[in-house]
N, C-alpha and C positions, 0 to 999 in steps of 0.2 A: 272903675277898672282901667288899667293901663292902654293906650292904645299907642301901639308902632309911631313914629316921628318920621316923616319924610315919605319919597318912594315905598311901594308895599309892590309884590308882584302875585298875579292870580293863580293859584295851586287847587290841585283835584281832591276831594275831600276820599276818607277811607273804600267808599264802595272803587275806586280804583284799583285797589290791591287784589294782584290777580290770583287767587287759593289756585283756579283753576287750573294755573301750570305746572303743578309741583306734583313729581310722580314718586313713585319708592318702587325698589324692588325687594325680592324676598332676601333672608338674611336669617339663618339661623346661627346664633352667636349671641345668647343672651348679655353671658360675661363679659365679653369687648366692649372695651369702651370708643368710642366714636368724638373725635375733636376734629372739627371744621371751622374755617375763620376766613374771612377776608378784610383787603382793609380801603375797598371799593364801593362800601353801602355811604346811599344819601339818603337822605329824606328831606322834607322842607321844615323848616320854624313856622306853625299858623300864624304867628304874632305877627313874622314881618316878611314872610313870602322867602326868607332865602335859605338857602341848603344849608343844613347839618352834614355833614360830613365824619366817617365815622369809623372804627374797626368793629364788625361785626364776628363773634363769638358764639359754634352753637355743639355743645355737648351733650352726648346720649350714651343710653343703653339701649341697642335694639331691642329690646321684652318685648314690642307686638310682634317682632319676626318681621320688621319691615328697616332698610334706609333708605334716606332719601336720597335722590339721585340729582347730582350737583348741574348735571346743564340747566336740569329743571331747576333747583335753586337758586342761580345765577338771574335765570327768568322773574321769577316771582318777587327777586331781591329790586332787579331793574326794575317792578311795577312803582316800587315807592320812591324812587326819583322824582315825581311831582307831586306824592301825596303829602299835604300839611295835618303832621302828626307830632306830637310835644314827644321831646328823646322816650322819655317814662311810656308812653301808651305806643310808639312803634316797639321796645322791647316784649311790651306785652301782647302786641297783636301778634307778633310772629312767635312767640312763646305757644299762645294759644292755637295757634293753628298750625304749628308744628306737633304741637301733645295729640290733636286729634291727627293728621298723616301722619305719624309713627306709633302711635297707640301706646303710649307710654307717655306716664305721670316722671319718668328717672332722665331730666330733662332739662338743661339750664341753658339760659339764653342772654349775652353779656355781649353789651352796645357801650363802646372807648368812642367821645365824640371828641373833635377835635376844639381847643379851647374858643370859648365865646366871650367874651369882656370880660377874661384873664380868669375864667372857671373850664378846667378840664369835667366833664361828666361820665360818669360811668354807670348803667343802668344795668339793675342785673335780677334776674325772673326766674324763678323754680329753682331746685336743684336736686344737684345727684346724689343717691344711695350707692357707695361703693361695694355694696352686697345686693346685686340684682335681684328679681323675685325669681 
């Protein structure tokens, strides 16, 4: 197995990530579709300890009757600033724990990192039904 060359810096593993900040309010508007993005998400590389760097992408249909509410988001997005997670599994962790806070399967989640030894990545988790249930 590969291991990092050189300096390596110490990162906080997943139980970091804090679910516990993220709120919703109610939202009845099945139909609406809901795009949110920023382009101020990190996370760290486990391999070699340094930030990924990234435009995070997060698209819904409110169907549980809930959105999430962005100060809170902002919050839970700064928890993974030191967590070391590989680009693929932060896409998926906040995939996943956003289907369960909005209760809705109609839900894609699309991570633009910025290039690493000349590969742009794009990660991208669920998606959406343009005919809500």
């Amino acid at each position: 197995m590969a291991q990092a060359e050189g300096l390596t810096f110490e990162f906080d593993g997943p139980e970091a990530i804090r679910t516990d900040l993220l709120e919703t309010f109610a939202f009845d508007s099945k139909g609406q579709y809901i795009h949110t993005e920023t382009s101020e998400f990190s996370a760290v590389c486990p391999f070699s300890g340094l930030p990924d760097l990234g435009v995070l992408t997060i698209e819904y249909y409110p169907e549980g009757g809930r959105c999430v509410e962005l100060k809170s988001l902002k919050y839970y997005m700064t928890s993974f600033r030191n967590v070391g997670l590989y680009q693929e599994g932060v896409t998926k962790r906040i995939f996943e724990d956003l289907k369960v806070l909005l209760g809705t399967h109609n839900l894609k989640v699309s991570t633009l990192y910025q290039p690493r030894g000349g590969f742009t990545t794009r990660c991208v988790e669920g998606r959406l039904n343009p005919e809500p249930h």
